[in-house]
N, C-alpha and C positions, 0 to 999 in steps of 0.2 A: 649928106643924107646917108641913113641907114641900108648897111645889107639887108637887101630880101629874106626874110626865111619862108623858106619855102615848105610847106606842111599836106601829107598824103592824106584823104581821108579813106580810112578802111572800113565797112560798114555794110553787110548783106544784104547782097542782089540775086542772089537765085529763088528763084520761089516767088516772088514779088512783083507787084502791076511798075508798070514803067514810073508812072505819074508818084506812084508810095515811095518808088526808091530816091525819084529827083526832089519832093518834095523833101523826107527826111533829112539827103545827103544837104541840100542848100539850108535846111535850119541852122544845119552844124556848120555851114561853111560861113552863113551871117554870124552866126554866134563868137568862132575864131577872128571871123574879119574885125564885130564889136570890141573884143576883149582886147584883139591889136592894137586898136583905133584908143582905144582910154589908155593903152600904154605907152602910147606913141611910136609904137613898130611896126615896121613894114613887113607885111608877107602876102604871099600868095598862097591861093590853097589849091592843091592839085585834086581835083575830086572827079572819079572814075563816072557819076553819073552821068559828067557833061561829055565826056567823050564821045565821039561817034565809031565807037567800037564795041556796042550793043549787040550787035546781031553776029559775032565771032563764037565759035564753040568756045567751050568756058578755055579747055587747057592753051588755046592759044590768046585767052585773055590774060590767062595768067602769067602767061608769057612777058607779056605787055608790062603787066603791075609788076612782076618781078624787076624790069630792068628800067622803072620809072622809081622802086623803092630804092636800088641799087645806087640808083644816076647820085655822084657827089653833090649836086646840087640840092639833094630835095636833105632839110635838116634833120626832118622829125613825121613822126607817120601818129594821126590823130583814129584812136579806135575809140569806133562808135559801140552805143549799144547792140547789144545781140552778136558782136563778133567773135566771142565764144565758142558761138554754138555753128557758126559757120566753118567749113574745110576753109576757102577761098583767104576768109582774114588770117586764118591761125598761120596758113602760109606765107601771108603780107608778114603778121606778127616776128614773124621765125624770120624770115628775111632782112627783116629791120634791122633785128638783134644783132643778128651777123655783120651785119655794115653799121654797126653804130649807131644807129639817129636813136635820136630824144623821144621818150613816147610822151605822147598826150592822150587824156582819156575823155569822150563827152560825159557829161556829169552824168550821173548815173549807170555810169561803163563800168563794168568787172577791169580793175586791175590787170595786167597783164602780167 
C-alpha cells in the first residue's frame, strides 16, 4: 500500500457564514479525494473547516495552521479560490514555501 499524502486545504474563512465555508472547503476536499481515487493514491486532506477550532481569535488560529503546514507529515497545502485576497492564506502560502510542500491549486485558483 501507498504512502498517505497528506494535503492542507487553504481557503478563506473570515468574513464568511460557517455553513459557505464548510460547504466550499468539502467540494474541494471531494474533488482532491476524486482525483486521488482515479489515480490510485492515497491521501488525506487536512481541511481547517472541520476543525473544532472555530471559535479561537484568528492569531491563535494561525498559530494552529502554521504548525499543521509545518508538521513533516503534511506533503503539499492545496490553495483554494479567493486565497489571494485573504491575509490568513498568504501566510499559509509563505509558510509552505519555506518548508517545502508541493502546491496544488483548485481550478480556478490564481497561481501562487
Amino acid at each position: 500500500m501507498s504512502k498517505v499524502k497528506k494535503i492542507y486545504l487553504s481557503g478563506p474563512i473570515s468574513g464568511r457564514r460557517d455553513r459557505d465555508v464548510a460547504k466550499h472547503f468539502n467540494r474541494v476536499k471531494w474533488l482532491l479525494e476524486y482525483e486521488a481515487e482515479a489515480a490510485q493514491a492515497n491521501v488525506q486532506i487536512i481541511s481547517p473547516a472541520t476543525l473544532s477550532i472555530m471559535g479561537l481569535e484568528w492569531e491563535s488560529y494561525m498559530k494552529i495552521a502554521r504548525a499543521i503546514i509545518e508538521d513533516p507529515s503534511i506533503d503539499a497545502i492545496c490553495l483554494m479560490k479567493g486565497w489571494e485576497k485573504s491575509d490568513g492564506c498568504k501566510r499559509e502560502a509563505m509558510w509552505a514555501a519555506a518548508a517545502g510542500k508541493t502546491f496544488i491549486h483548485e481550478p480556478g485558483a490564481k497561481e501562487a
